[in-house]
C-alpha positions, 0 to 999 in steps of 0.5 A, a space after each residue: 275632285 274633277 282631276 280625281 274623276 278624270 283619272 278614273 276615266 282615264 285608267 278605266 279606258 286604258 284598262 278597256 284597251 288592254 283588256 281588249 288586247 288581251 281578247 284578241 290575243 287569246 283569240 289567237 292562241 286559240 285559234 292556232 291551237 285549234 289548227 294544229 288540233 285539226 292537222 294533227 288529226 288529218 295526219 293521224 287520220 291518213 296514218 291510220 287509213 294507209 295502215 288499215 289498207 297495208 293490212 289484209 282484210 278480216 275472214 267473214 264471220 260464219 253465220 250462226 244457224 238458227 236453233 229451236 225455241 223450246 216449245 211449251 210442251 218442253 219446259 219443265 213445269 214450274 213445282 209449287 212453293 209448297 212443295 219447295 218449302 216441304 223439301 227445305 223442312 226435310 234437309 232441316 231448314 227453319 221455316 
């Protein structure tokens, strides 16, 4: 029984080292991952820059003039529901 519980531990901190072991290889990996993403982007980054400088810049936008706001005395008058209704009755719409 004591044996049994000794290869238990055993076995137990092994598996803590390896584990271990494997987190700082991850670790790794990701971190190397994580650099080639960043240079890649500096590089992408510099291409896009020297292309946008290589070509001539935008024609300026005209600037649209204001237009006048219909007043109120403008707009139409809303028509009555009723009257509308009326109408739908004659071109022979159920009500």
């Amino acid at each position: 029984m004591v044996d049994q519980v000794k290869n238990d531990k055993a076995s137990a901190d092994a598996r803590k080292v390896q584990q271990a072991e494997d987190g700082k290889k991850a670790m790794l990996d990701y971190e190397a991952q994580a650099a080639a993403l960043r240079a890649k982007t500096e590089k992408l980054k510099a291409l896009r820059l020297a292309r946008d400088a290589a070509m001539p810049p935008a024609p300026a936008k005209a600037k649209k003039t204001a237009t006048k706001k219909a007043s109120k005395a403008d707009k139409a008058k809303p028509r009555p529901l009723s009257d509308w209704l009326d109408e739908q009755r004659k071109d022979g719409r159920r009500d």
